[in-house]
C-alpha atoms as an extended CHARMM CRD file, in Angstrom:
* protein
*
       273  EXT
         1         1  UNK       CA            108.4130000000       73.6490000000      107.3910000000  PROA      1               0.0000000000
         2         2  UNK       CA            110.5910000000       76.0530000000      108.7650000000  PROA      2               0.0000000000
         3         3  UNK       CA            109.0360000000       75.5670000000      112.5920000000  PROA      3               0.0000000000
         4         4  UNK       CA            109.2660000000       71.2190000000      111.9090000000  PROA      4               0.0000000000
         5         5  UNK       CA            112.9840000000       71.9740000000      111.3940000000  PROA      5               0.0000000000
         6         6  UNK       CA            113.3890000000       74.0110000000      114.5960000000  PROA      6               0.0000000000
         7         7  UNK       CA            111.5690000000       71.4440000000      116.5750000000  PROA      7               0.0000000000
         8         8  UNK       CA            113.8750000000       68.6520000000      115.3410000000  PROA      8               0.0000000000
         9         9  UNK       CA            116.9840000000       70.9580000000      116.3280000000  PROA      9               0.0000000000
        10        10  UNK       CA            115.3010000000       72.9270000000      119.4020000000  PROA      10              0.0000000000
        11        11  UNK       CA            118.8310000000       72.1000000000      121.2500000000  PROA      11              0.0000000000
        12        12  UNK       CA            120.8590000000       73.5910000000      118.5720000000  PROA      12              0.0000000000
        13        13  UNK       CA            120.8690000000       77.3890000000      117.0760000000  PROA      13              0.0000000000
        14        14  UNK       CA            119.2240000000       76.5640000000      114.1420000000  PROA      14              0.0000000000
        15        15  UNK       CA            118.9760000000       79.2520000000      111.3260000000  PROA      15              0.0000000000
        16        16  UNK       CA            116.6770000000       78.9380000000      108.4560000000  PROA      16              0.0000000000
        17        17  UNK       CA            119.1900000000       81.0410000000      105.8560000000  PROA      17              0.0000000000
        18        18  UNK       CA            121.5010000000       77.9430000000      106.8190000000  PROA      18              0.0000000000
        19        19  UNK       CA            121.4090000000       74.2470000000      105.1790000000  PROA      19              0.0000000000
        20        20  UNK       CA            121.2980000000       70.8560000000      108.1210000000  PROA      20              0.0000000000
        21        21  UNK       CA            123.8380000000       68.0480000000      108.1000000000  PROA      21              0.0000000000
        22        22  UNK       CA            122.5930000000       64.3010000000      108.9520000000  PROA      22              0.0000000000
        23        23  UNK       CA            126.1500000000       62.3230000000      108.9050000000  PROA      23              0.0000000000
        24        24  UNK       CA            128.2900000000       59.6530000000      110.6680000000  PROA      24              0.0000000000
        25        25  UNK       CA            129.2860000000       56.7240000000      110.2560000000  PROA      25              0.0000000000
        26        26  UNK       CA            127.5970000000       53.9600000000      107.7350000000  PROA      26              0.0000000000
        27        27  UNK       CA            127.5550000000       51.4090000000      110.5920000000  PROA      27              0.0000000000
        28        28  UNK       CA            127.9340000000       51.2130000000      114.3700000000  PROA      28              0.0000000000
        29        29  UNK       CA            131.3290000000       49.1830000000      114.1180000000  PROA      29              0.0000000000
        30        30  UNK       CA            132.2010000000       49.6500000000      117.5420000000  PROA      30              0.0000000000
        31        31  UNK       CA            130.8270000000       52.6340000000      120.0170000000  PROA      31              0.0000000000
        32        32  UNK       CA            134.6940000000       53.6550000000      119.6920000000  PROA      32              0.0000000000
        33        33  UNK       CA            134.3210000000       54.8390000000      116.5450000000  PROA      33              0.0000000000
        34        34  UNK       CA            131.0970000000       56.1610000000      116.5920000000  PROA      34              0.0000000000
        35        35  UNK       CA            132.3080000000       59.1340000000      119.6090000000  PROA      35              0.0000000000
        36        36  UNK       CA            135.1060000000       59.4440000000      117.5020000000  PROA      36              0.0000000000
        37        37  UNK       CA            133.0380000000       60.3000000000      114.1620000000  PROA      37              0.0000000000
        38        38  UNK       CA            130.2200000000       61.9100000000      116.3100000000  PROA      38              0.0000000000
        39        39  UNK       CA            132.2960000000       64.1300000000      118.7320000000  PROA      39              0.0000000000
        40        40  UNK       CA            134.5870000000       65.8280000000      115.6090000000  PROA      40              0.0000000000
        41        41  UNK       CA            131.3560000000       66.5540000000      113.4320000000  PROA      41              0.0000000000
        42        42  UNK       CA            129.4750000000       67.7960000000      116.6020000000  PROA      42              0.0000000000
        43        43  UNK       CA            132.2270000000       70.0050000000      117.4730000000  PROA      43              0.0000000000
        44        44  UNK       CA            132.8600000000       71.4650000000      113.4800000000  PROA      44              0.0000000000
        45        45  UNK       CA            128.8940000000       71.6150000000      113.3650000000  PROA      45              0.0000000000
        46        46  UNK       CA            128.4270000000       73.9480000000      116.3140000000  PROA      46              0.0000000000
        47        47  UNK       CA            131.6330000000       76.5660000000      115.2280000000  PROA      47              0.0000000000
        48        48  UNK       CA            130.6960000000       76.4980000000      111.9840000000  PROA      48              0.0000000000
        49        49  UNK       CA            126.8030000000       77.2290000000      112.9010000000  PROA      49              0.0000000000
        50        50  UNK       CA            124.9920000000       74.0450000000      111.1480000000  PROA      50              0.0000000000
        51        51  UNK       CA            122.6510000000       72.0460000000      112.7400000000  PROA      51              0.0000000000
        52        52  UNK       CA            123.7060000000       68.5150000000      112.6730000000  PROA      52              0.0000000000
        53        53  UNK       CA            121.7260000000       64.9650000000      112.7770000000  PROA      53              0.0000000000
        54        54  UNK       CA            123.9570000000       61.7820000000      113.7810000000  PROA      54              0.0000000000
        55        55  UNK       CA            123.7360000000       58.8430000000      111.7210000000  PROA      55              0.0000000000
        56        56  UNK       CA            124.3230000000       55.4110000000      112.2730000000  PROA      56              0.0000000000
        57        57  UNK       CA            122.9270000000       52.5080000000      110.9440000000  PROA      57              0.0000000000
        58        58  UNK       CA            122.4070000000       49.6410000000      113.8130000000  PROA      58              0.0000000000
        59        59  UNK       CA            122.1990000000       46.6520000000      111.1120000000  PROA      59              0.0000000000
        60        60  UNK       CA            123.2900000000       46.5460000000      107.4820000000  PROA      60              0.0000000000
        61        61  UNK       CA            120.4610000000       44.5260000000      105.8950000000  PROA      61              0.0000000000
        62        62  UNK       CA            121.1080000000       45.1170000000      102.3060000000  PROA      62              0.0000000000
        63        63  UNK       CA            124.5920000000       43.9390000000      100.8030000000  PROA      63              0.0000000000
        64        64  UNK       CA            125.4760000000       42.5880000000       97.9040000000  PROA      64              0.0000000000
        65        65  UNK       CA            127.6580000000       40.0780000000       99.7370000000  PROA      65              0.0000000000
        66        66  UNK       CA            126.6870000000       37.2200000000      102.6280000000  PROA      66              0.0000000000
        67        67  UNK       CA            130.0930000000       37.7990000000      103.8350000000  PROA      67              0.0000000000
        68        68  UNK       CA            129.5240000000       41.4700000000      104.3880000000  PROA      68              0.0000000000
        69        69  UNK       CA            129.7980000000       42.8480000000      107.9920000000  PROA      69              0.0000000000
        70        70  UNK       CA            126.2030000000       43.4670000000      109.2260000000  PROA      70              0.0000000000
        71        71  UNK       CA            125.9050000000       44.5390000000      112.9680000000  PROA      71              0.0000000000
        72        72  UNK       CA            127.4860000000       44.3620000000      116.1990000000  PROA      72              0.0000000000
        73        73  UNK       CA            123.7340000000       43.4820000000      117.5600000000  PROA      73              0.0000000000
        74        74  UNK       CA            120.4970000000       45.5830000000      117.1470000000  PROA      74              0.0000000000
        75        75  UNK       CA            120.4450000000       46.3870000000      120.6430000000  PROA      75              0.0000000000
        76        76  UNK       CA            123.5470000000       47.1060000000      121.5770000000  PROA      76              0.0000000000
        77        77  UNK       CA            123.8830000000       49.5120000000      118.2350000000  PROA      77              0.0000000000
        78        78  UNK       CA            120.9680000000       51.8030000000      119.3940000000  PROA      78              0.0000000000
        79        79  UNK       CA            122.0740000000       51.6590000000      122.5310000000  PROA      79              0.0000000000
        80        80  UNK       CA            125.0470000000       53.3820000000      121.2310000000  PROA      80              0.0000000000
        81        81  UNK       CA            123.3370000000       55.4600000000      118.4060000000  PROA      81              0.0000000000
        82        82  UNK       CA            121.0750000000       56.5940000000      121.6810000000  PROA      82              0.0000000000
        83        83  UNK       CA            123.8210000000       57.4430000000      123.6490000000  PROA      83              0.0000000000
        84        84  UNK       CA            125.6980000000       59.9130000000      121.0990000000  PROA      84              0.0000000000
        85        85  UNK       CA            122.6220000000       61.4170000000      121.0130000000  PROA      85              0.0000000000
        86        86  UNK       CA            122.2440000000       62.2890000000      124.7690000000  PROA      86              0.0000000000
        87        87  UNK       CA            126.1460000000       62.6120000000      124.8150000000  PROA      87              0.0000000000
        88        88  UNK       CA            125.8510000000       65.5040000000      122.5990000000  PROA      88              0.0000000000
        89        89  UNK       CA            122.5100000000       66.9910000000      122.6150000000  PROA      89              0.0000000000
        90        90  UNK       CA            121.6800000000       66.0800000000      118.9140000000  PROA      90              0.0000000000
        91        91  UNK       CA            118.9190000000       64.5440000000      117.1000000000  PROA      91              0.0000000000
        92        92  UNK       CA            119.4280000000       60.5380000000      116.0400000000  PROA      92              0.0000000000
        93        93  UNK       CA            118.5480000000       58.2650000000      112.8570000000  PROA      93              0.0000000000
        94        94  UNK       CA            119.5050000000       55.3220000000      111.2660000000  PROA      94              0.0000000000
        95        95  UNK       CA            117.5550000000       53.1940000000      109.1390000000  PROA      95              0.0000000000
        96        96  UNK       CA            114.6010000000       50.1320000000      109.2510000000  PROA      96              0.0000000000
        97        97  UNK       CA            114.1070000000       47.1490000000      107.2660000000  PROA      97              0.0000000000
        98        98  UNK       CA            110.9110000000       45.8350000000      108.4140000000  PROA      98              0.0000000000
        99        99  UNK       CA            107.5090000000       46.8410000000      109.7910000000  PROA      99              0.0000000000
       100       100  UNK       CA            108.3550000000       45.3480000000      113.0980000000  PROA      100             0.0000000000
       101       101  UNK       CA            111.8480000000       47.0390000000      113.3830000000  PROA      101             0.0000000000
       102       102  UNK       CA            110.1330000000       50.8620000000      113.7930000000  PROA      102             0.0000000000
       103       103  UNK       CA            108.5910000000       50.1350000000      116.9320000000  PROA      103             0.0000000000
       104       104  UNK       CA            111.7140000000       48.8040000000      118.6020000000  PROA      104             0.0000000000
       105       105  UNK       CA            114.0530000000       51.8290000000      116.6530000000  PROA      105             0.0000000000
       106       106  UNK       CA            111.6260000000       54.1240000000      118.0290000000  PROA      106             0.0000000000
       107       107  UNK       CA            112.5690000000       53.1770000000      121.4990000000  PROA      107             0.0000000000
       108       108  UNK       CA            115.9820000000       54.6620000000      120.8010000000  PROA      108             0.0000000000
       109       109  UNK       CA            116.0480000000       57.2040000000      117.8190000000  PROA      109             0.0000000000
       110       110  UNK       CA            114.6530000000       60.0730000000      116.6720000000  PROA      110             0.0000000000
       111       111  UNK       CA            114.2240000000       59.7580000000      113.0550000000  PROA      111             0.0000000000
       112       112  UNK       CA            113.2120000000       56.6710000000      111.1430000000  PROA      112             0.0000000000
       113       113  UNK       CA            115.1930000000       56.5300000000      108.1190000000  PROA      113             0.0000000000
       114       114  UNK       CA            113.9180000000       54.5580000000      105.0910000000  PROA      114             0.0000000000
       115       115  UNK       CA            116.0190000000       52.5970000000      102.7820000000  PROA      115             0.0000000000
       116       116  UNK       CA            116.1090000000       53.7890000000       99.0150000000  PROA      116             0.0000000000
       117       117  UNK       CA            115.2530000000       50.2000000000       97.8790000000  PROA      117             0.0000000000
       118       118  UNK       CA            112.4340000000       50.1820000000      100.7740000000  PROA      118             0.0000000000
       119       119  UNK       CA            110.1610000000       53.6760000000       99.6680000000  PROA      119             0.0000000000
       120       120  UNK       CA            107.0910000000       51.7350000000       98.3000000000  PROA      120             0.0000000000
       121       121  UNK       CA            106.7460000000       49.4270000000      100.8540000000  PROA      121             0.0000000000
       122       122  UNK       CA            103.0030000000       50.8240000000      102.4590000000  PROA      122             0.0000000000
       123       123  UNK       CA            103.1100000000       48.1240000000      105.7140000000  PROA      123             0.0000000000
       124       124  UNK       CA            107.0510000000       50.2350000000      106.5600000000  PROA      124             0.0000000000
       125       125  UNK       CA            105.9580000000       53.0870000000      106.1130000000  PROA      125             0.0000000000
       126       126  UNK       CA            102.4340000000       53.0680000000      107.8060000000  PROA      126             0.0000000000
       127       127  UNK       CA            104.8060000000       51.2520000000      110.9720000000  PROA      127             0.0000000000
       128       128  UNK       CA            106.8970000000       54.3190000000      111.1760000000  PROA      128             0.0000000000
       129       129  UNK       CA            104.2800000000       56.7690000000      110.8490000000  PROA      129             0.0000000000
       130       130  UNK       CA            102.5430000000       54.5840000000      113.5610000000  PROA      130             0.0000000000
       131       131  UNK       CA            105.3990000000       55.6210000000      116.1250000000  PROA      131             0.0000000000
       132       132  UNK       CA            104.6820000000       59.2600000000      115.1850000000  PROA      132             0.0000000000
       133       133  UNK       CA            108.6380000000       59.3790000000      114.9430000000  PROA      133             0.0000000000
       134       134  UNK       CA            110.0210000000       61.7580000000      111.7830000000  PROA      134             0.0000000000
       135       135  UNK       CA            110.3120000000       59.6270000000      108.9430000000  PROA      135             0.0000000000
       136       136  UNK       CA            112.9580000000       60.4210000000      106.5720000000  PROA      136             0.0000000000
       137       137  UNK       CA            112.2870000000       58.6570000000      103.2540000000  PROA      137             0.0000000000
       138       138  UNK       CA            115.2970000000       58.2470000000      100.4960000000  PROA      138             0.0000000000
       139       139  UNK       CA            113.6600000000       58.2030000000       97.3270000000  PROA      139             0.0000000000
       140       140  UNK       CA            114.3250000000       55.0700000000       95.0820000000  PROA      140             0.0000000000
       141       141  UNK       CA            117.0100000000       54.8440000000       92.6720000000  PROA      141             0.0000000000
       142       142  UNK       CA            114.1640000000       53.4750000000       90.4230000000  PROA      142             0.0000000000
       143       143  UNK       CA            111.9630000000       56.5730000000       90.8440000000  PROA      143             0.0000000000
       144       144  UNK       CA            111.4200000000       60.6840000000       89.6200000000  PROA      144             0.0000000000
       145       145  UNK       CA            111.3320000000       62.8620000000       92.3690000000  PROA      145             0.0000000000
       146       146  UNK       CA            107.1990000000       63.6800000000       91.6190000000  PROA      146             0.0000000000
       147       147  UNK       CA            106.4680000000       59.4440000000       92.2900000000  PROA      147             0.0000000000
       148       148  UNK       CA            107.4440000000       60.1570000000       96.0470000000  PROA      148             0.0000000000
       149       149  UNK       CA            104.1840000000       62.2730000000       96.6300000000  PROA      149             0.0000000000
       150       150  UNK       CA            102.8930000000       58.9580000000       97.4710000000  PROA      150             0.0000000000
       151       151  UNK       CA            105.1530000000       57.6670000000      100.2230000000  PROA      151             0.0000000000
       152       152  UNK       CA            104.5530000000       60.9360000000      101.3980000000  PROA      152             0.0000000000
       153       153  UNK       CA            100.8570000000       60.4420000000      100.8350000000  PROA      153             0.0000000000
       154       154  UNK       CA            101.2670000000       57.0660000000      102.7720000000  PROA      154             0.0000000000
       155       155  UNK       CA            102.6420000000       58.6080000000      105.8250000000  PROA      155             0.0000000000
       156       156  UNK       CA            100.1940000000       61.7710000000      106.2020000000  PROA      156             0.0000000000
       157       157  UNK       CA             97.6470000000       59.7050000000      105.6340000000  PROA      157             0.0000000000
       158       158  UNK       CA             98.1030000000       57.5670000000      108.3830000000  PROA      158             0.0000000000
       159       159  UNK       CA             98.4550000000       60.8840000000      110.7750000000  PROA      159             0.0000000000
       160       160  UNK       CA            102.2560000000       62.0850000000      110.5690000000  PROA      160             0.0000000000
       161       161  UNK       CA            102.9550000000       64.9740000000      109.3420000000  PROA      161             0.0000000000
       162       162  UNK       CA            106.8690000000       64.7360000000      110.1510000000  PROA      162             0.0000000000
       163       163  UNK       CA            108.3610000000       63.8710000000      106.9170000000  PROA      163             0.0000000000
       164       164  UNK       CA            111.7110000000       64.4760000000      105.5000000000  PROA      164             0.0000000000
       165       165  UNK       CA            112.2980000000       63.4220000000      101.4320000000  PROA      165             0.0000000000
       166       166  UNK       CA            116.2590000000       62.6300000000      100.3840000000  PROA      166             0.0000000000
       167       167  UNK       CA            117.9810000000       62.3490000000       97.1020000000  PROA      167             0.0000000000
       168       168  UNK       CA            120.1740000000       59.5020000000       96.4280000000  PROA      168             0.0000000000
       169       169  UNK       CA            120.4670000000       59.6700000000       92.8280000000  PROA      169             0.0000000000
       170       170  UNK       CA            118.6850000000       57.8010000000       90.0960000000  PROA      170             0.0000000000
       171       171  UNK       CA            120.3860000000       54.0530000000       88.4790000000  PROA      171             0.0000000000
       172       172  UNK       CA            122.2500000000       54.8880000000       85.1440000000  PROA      172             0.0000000000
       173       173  UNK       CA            122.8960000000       51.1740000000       83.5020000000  PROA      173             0.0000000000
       174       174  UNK       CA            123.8340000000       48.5860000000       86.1460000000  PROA      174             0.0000000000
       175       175  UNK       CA            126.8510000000       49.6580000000       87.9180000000  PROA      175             0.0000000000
       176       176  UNK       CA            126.2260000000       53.5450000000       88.2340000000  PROA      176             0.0000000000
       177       177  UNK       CA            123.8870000000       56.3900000000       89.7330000000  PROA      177             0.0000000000
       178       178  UNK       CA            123.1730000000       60.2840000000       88.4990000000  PROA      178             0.0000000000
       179       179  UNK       CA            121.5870000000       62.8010000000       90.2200000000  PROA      179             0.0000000000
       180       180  UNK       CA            118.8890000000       64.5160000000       88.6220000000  PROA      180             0.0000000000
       181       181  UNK       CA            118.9960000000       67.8970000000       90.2980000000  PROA      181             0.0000000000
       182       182  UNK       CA            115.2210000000       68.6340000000       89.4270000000  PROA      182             0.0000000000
       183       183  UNK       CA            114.4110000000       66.2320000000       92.0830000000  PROA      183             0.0000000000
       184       184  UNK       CA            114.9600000000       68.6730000000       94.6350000000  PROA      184             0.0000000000
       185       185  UNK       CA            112.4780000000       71.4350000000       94.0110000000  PROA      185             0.0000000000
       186       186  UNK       CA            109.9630000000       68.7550000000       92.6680000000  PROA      186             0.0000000000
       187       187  UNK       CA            109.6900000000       67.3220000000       96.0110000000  PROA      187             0.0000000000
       188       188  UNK       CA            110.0390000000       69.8100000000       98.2410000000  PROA      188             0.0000000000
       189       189  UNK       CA            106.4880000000       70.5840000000       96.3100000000  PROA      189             0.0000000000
       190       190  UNK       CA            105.3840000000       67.9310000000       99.5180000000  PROA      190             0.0000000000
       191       191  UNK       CA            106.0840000000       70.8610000000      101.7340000000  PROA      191             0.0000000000
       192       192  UNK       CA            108.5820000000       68.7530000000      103.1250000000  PROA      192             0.0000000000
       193       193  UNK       CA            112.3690000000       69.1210000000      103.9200000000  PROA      193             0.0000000000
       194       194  UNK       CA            114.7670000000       67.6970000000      100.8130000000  PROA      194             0.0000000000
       195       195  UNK       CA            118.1730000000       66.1660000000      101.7760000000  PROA      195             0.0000000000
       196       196  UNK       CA            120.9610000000       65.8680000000       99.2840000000  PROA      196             0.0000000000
       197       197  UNK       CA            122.3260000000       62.4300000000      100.1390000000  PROA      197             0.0000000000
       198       198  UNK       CA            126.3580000000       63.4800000000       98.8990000000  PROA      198             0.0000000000
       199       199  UNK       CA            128.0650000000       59.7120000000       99.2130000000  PROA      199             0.0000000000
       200       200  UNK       CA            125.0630000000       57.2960000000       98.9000000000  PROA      200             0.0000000000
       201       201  UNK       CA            124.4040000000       59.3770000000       95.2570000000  PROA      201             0.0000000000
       202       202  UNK       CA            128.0620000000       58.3430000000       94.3930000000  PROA      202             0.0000000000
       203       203  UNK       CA            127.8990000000       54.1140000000       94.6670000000  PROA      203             0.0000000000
       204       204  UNK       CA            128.8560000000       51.7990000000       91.9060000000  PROA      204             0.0000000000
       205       205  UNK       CA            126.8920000000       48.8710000000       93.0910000000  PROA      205             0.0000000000
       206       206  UNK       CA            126.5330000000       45.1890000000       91.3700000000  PROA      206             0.0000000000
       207       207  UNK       CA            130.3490000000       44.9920000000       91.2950000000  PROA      207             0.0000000000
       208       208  UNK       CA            131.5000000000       41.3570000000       90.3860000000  PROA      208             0.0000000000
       209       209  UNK       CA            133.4930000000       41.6440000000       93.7390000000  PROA      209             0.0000000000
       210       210  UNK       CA            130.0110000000       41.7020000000       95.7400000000  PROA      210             0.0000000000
       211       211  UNK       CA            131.4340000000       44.9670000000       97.1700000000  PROA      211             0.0000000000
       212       212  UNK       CA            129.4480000000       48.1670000000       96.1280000000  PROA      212             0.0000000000
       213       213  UNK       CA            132.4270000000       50.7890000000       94.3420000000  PROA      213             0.0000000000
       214       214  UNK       CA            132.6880000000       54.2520000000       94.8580000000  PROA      214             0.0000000000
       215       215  UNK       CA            133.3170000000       58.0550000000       93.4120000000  PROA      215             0.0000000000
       216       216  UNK       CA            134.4450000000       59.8950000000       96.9590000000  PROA      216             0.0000000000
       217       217  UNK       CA            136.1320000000       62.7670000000       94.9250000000  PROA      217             0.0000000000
       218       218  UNK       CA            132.9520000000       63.8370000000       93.9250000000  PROA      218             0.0000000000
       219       219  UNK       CA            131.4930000000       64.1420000000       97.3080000000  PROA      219             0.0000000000
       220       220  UNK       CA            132.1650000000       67.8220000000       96.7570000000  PROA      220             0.0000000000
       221       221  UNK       CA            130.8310000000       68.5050000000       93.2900000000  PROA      221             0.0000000000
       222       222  UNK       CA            127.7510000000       66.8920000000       94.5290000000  PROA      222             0.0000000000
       223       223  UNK       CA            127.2710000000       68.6840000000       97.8380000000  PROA      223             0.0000000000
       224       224  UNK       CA            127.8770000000       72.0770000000       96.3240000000  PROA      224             0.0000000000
       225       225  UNK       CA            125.3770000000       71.6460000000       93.1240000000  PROA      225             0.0000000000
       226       226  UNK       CA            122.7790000000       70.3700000000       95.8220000000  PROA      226             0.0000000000
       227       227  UNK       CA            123.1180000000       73.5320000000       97.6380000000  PROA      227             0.0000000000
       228       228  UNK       CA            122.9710000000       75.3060000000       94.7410000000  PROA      228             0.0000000000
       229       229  UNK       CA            119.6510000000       73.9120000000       93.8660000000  PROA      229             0.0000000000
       230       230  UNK       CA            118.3010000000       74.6470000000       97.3300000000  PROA      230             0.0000000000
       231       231  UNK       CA            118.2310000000       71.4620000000       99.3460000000  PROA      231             0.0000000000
       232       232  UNK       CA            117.4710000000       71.9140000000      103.0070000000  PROA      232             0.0000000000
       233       233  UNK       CA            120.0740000000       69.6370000000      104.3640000000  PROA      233             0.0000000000
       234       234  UNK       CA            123.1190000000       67.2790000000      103.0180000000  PROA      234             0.0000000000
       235       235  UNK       CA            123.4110000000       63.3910000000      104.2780000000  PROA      235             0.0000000000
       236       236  UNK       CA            127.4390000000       62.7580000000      104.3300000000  PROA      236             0.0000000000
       237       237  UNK       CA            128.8380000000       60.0320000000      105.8920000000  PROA      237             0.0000000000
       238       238  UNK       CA            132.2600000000       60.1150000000      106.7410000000  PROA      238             0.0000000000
       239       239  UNK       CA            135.1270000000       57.6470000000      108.5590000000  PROA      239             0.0000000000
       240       240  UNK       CA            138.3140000000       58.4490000000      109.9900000000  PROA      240             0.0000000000
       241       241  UNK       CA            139.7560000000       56.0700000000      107.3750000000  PROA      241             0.0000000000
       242       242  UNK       CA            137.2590000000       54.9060000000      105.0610000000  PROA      242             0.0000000000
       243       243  UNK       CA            139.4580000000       52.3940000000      103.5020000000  PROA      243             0.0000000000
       244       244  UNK       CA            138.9850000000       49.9800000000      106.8420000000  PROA      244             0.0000000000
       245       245  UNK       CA            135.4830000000       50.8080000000      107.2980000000  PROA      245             0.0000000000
       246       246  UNK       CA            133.3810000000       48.1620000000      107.1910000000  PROA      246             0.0000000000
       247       247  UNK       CA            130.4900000000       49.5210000000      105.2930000000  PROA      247             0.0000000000
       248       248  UNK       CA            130.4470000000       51.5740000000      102.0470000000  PROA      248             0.0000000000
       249       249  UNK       CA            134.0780000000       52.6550000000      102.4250000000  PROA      249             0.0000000000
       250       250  UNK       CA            134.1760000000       53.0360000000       98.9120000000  PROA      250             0.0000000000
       251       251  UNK       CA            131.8160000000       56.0570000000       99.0570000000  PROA      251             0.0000000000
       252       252  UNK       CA            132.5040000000       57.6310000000      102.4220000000  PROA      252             0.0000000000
       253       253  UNK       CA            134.1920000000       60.9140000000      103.3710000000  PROA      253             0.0000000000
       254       254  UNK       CA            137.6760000000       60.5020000000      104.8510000000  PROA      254             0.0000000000
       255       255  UNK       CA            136.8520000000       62.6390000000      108.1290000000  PROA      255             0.0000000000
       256       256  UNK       CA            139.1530000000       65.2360000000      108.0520000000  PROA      256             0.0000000000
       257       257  UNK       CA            138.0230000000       66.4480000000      104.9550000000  PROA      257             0.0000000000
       258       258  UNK       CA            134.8080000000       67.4310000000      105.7740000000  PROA      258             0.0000000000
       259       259  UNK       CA            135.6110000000       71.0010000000      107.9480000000  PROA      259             0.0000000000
       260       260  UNK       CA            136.8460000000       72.4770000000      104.7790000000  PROA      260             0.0000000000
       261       261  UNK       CA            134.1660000000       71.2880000000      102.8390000000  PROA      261             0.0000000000
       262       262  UNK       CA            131.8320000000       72.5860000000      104.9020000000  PROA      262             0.0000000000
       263       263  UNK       CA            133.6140000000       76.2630000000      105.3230000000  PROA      263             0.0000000000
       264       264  UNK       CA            133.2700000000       75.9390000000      101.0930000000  PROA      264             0.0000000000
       265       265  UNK       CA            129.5070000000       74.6890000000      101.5070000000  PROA      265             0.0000000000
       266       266  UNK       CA            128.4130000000       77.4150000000      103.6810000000  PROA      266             0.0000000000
       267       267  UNK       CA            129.8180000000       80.2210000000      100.8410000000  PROA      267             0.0000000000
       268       268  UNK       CA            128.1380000000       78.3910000000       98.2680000000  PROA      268             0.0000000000
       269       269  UNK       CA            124.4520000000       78.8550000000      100.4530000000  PROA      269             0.0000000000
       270       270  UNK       CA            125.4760000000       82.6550000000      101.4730000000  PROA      270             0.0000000000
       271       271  UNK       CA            125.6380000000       83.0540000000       97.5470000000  PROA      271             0.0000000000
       272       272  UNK       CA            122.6160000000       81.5480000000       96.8170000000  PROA      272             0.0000000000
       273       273  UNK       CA            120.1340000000       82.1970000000       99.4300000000  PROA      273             0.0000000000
């Protein structure tokens, strides 16, 4: 595992004692924003020593609401999510929908990140093991942490090995999520990389409103009990001003918040490992 993770950061100093951040953005709103959000994490990332994954979804296929904000275009969004990549020498992801998006996402990202509510779906998966991309997997609200074996099962069967699990927490009635902090050792029994995803793990969804609700003040607690139970690598995204975002600004990280949190993350891992 330890030599998958260099690979994926083999432009960065990566350090194996040290924990990986995938963030950005919830959606390509405009490519403004997107070197705005990507340029300040790059920038804490490389003083502060953690390797660092941008993430951007291209297209918003699951909300609640018709009327939510989608996409500024599939193309022109990995175009974008491409271009922070090369801008900055850093790995890319965002996630698919369908079996006919991973060939296309491939063209332009690194990692192929698969929806919670997506994780059983074989004909996905098998697509983005097909492209021999990484394949980052979140495990489903409606699932233990031991049930993913078989996505990962899926994916190595069909010849990729490159496989990265994340936590998003586990549905508690119908408007609410917990994390179950036993999911992280059970699967990173897959000999896989486990990310802690920090504000996903904190929605409220099925709001009468038909917008998904939010806990951001417990972006911390989360992050730092994730570390604490060894995950590899933490999934934040984060906004200049999440109350204008157009995507899940209910559960983002308000931008300038996360340096210190990461200066408090990074005592919390010298502690532990």
């Amino acid at each position: 595992m330890e030599q998958f993770l260099k690979d994926i950061f083999k432009e960065q100093s990566y350090n194996e004692k040290n924990f990986f951040l995938i963030a950005g953005p919830c959606v390509v709103e405009s490519e403004a924003l997107v070197t705005e959000v990507a340029e300040k994490v790059f920038t804490i990332c490389k003083n502060l020593g953690i390797p660092y994954i941008f993430k951007a979804s291209y297209r918003k296929a699951n909300r609640t609401s018709a009327a939510s904000f989608t996409g500024i275009g599939d193309e022109n969004a990995l175009a974008i999510v491409k271009k922070m990549g090369q801008k900055f020498g850093l790995p890319t992801t965002s996630d698919i929908h369908a079996h006919d998006e991973a060939a296309p996402a491939a063209e332009y990202i690194d990692i192929l990140q698969i929806p919670a509510f997506l994780c059983r779906q074989t004909d996905l998966l098998l697509a983005a093991a097909d492209t021999e991309k990484i394949v980052n997997v979140k495990k489903g609200q409606f699932l233990s942490g031991p049930a993913m074996k078989f996505a990962v099962e899926k994916i190595r069967n069909a010849g990729n090995n490159k496989i990265i699990l994340t936590e998003r927490g586990t549905t508690f009635g119908y408007q609410d999520l917990v994390v179950d902090y036993r999911n992280i050792p059970w699967m990173q029994e897959q000999g896989v990389p486990v990310v802690m995803d920090c504000t996903h793990s904190l929605q409220q969804p099925n709001q009468t409103t038909g917008v998904t609700g939010g806990n951001p003040q417990l972006i911390g607690t989360i992050a730092k009990a994730a570390i604490a139970a060894g995950a590899d690598g933490l999934f934040i995204e984060t906004h200049p001003n999440p109350a204008l975002a157009k995507s899940d600004g209910a559960n983002m990280l308000k931008l300038d918040l996360l340096e210190d949190l990461l200066k408090r993350l990074l005592k919390v891992r010298e502690a532990v490992v």
